[in-house]
VEXDREN-2710 file (C-alpha; in Angstrom, 1 decimal):
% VEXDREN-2710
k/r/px/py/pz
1/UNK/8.7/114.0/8.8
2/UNK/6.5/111.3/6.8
3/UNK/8.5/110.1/3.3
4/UNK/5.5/109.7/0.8
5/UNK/4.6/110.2/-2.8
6/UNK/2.4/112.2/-5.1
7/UNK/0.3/109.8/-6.8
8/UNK/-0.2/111.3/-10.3
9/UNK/3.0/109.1/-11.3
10/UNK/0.4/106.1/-11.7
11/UNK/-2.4/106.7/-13.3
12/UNK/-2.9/103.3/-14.7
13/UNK/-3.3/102.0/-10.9
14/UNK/-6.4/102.0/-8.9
15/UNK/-6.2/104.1/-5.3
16/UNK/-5.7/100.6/-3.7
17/UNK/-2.8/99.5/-5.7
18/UNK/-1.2/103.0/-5.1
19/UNK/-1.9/102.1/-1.3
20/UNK/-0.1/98.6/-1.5
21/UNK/2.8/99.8/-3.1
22/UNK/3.3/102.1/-1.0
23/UNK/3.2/99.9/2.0
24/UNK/5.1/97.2/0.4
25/UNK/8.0/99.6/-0.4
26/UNK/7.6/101.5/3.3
27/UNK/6.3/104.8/2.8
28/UNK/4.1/106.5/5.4
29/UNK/1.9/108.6/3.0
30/UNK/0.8/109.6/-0.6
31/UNK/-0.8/112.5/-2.0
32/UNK/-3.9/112.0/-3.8
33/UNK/-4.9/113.5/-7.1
34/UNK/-8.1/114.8/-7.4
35/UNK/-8.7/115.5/-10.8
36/UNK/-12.1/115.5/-12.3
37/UNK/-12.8/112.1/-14.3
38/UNK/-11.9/112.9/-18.1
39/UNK/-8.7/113.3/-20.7
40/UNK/-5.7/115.6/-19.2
41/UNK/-4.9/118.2/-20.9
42/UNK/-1.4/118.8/-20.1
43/UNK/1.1/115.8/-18.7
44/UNK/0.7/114.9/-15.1
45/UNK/-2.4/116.4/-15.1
46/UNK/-6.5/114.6/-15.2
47/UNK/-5.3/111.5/-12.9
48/UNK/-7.9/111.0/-10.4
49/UNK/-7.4/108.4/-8.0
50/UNK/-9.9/109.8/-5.6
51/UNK/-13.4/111.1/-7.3
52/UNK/-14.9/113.5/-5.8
53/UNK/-17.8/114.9/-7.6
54/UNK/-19.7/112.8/-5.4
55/UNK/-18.1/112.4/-2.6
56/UNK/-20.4/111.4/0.3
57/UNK/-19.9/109.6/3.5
58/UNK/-20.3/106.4/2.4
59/UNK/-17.4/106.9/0.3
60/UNK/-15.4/108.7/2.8
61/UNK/-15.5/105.7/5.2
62/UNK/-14.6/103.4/2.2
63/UNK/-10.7/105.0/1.7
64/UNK/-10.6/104.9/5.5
65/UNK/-10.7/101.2/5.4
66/UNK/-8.0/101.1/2.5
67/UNK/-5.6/103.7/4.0
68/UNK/-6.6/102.3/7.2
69/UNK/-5.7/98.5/6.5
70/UNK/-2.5/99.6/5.0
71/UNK/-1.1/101.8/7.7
72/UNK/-0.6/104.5/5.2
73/UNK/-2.2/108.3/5.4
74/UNK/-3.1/110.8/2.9
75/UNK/-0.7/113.9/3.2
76/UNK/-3.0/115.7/1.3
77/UNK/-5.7/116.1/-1.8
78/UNK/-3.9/117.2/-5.0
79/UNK/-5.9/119.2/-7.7
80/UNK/-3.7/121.4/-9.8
81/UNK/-5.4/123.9/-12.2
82/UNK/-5.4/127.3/-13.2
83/UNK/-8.5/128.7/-10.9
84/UNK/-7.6/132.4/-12.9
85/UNK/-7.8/131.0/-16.5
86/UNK/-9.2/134.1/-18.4
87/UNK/-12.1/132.0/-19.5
88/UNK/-14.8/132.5/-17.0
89/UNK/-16.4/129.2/-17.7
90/UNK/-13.3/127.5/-17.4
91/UNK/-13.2/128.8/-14.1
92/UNK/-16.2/128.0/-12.4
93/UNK/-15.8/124.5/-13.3
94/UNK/-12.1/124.8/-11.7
95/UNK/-13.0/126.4/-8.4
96/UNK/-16.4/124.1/-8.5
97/UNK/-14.5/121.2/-8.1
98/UNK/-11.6/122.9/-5.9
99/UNK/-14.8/123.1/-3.7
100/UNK/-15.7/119.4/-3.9
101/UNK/-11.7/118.7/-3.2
102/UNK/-12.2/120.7/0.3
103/UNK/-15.4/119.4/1.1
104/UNK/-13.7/115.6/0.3
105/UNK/-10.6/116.1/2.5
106/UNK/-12.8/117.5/5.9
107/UNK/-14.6/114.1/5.2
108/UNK/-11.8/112.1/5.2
109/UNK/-10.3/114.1/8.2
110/UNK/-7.2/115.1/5.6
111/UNK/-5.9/118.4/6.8
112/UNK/-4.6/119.3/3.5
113/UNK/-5.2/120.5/0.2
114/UNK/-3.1/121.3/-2.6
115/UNK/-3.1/123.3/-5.2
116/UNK/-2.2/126.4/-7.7
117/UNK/-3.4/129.7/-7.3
118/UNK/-3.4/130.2/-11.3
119/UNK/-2.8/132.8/-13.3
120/UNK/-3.9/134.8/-16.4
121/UNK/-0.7/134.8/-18.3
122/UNK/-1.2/137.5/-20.6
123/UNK/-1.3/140.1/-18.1
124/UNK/1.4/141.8/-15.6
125/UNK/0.7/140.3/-11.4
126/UNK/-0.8/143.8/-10.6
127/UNK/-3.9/143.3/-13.3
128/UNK/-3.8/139.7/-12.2
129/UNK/-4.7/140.7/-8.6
130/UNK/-8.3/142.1/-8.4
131/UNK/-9.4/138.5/-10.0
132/UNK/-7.3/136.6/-7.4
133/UNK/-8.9/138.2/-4.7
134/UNK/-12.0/137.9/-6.3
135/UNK/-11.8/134.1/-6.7
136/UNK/-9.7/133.0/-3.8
137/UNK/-11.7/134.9/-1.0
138/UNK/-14.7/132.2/-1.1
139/UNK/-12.3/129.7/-1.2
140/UNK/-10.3/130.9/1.5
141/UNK/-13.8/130.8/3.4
142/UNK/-14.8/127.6/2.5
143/UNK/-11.8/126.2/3.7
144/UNK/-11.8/128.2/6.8
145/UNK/-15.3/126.8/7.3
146/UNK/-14.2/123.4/7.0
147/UNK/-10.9/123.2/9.0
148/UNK/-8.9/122.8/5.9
149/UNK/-5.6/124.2/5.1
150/UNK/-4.9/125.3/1.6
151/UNK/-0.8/124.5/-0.1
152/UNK/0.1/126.5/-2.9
153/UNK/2.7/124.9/-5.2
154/UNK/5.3/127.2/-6.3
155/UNK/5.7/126.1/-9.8
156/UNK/5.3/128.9/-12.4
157/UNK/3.3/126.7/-14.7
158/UNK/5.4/127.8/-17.7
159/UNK/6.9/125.0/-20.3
160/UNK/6.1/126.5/-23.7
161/UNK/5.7/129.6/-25.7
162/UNK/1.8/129.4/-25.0
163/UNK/2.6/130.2/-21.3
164/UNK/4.9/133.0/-21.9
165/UNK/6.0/135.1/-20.4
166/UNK/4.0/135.0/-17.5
167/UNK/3.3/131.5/-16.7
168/UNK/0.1/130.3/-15.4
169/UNK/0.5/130.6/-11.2
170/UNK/1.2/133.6/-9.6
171/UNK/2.4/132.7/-6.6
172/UNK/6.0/131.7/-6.9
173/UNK/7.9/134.5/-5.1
174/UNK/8.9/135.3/-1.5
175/UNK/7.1/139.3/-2.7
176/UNK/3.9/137.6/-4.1
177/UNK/3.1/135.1/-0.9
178/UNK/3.6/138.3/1.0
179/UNK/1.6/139.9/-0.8
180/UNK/-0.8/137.1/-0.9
181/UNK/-1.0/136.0/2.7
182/UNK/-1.3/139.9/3.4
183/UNK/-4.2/140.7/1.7
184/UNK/-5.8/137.4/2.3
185/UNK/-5.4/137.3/5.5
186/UNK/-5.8/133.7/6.7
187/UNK/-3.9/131.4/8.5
188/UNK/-5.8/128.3/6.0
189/UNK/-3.4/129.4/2.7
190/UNK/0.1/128.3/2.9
191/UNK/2.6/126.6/0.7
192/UNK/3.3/123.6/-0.6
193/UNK/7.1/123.9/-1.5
194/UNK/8.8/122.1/-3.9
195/UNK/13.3/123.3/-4.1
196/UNK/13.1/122.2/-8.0
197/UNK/11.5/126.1/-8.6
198/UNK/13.0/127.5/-6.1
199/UNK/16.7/126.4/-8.1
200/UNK/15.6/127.8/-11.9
201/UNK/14.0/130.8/-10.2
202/UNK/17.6/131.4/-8.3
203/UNK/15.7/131.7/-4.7
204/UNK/17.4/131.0/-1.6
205/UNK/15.7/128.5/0.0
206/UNK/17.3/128.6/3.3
207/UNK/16.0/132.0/3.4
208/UNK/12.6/131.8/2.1
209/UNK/12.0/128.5/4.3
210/UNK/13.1/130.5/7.3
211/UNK/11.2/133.4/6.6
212/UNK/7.4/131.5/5.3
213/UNK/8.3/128.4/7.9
214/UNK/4.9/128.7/9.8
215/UNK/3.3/128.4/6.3
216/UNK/4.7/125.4/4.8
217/UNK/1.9/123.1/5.1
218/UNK/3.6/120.2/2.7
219/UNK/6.7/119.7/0.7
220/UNK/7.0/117.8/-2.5
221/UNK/10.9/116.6/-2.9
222/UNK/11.6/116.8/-6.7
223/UNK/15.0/117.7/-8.7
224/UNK/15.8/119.8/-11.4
225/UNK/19.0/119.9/-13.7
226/UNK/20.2/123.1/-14.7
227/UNK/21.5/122.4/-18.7
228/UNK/24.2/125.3/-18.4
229/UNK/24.4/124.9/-22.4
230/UNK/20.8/125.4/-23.0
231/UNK/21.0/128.4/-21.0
232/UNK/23.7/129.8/-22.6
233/UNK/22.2/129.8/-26.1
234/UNK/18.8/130.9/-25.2
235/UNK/19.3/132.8/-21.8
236/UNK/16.9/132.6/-18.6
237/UNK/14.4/134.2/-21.1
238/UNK/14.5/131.1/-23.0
239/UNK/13.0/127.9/-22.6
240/UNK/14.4/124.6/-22.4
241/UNK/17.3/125.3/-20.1
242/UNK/15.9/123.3/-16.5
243/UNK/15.1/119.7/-16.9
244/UNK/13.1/117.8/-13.8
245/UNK/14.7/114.9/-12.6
246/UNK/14.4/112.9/-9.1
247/UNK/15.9/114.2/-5.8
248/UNK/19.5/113.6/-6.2
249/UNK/20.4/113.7/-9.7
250/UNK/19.7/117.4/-10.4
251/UNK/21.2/120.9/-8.6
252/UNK/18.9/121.3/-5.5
253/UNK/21.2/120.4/-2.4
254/UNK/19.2/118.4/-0.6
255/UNK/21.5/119.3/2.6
256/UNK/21.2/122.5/2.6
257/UNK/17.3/122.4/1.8
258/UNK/16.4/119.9/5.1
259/UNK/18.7/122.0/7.1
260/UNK/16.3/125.0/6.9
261/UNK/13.5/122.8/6.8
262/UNK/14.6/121.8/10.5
263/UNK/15.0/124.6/11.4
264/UNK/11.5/125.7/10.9
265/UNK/10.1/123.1/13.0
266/UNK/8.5/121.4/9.9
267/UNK/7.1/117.9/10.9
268/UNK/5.1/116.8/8.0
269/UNK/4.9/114.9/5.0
270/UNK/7.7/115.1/2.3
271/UNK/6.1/113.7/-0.6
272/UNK/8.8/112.8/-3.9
273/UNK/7.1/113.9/-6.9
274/UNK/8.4/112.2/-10.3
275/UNK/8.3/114.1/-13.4
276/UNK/11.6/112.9/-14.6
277/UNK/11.0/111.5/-18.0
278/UNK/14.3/109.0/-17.9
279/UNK/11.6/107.2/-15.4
280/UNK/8.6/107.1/-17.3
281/UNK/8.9/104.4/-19.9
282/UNK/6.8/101.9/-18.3
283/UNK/5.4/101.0/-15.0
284/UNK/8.4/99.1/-13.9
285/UNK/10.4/102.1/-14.3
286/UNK/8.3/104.6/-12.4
287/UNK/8.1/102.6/-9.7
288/UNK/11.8/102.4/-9.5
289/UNK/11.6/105.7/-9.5
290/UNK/10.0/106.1/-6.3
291/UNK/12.4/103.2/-4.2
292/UNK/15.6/105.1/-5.9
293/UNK/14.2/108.3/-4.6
294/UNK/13.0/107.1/-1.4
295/UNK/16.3/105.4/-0.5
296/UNK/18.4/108.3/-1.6
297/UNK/16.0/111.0/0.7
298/UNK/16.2/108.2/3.8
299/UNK/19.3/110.4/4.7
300/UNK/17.2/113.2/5.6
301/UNK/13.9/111.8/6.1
302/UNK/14.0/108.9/8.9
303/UNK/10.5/108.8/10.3
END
């Protein structure tokens, strides 16, 4: 396995100082954010170290050099929206540029692209469903067509009373990426699994790393704490109650979670993604961050 990063914790640095950190602090990859240029619209979100709305070979060539004169490679492209917004404008734009993120990484030879499936959170998964297929069959093509594989985060995309009570992504269960990989039917969608979710959403991971190990296409190492207070008051209804914090200082156990990865023969980049907020006060501390992280995961992570 390669110990990298998820880039969207600096988006005050260029792609090349991203790059030199992370050779200077001895990590073998980062994941690239993707984001169309322009203001965020929720945290973590609109950083765009790698712009690709006109992406051409030219530019392709020129992040070879940087990755290529700093011995570290890009795990994969990260663009993380809500392709099933219930605004049909909003959409196109979305699965445009998803589009443009595929077409970027076959360029750059990256094998991987991540993302969320989305969801309309006002309505149940079944009346959900004939949009999904709807909108992720032509992406599902266009990656097939270009030799990309496809990693859909497990997060449920739901923080405050706007998302409730669906969330906006829809696939977060073991019954969903069934479902999903089912009726999809292509080996180019898999997941890109991150234990924090799987802990708040009480599934097993052993289990569910077992059972979807062939489609684990990249794993982002993040921490949650459960506040057992919190919950208490409000219930797992409520909001509130599961905090994100980096690997080791929440309730995922990290043993138990790279066991199972093991097991599934899982060789590929395990990228620590920081949205621990005791970390973010300047850029100092979110590069701390990533060393305490890093030297914390070194006991499951070696290569």
């Amino acid at each position: 396995m390669q110990l990298g990063f998820v880039s969207a914790i600096f988006p005050d640095l260029s792609l090349q100082e991203v790059l030199e950190f992370a050779a200077a602090e001895g990590f073998r990859c980062v994941e690239v954010m993707c984001w169309p240029p322009g203001k965020a619209d929720r945290r973590y979100a609109g950083v765009t170290h790698l712009d690709v709305t006109n992406f051409g070979e030219s530019e392709a060539a020129q992040v070879r050099r940087l990755t290529d004169a700093r011995g570290i490679s890009i795990s994969g492209l990260g663009y993380y929206p809500n392709p099933l917004h219930p605004d049909p404008e909003h959409r196109r734009r979305v699965v445009d540029h998803l589009l443009k993120v595929i077409e970027a990484a076959r360029k750059l030879d990256v094998g991987v692209v991540n993302t969320f499936i989305g969801r309309d959170h006002t309505l149940s998964v079944e009346d959900n469903w004939p949009l999904l297929m709807e909108t992720w069959k032509p992406i599902v093509d266009a990656a097939e067509k270009a030799n990309i594989r496809i990693g859909i985060e497990n997060c449920p995309m739901i923080f405050t009373n706007d998302e409730w009570p669906g969330g906006k992504n829809i696939a977060t269960s073991p019954a969903i990426w069934r479902r999903l990989f089912h009726d999809l039917k292509s080996e180019h969608l898999g997941l890109n699994i991150d234990p924090s979710h799987l802990v708040w959403l009480h599934i097993d991971a052993a289990r569910c790393l077992r059972e979807f190990g062939p489609r684990i296409f990249h794993v982002h190492a993040k921490d949650t704490r459960i506040d057992a207070d919190q919950l208490y008051q409000v219930g797992i209804m409520g909001l509130g109650w599961h905090t994100p914090k980096l690997p080791g200082l929440g309730d995922v156990d990290w043993t138990h979670f790279f066991s199972a990865l093991t097991d599934t023969g899982y060789n590929g980049p395990v990228c620590i993604e920081v949205e621990d907020r005791a970390y973010e006060r300047s850029l100092d501390d979110r590069k701390r961050s990533l060393r305490q992280s890093r030297d914390f995961l070194k006991q499951f992570v070696s290569g």
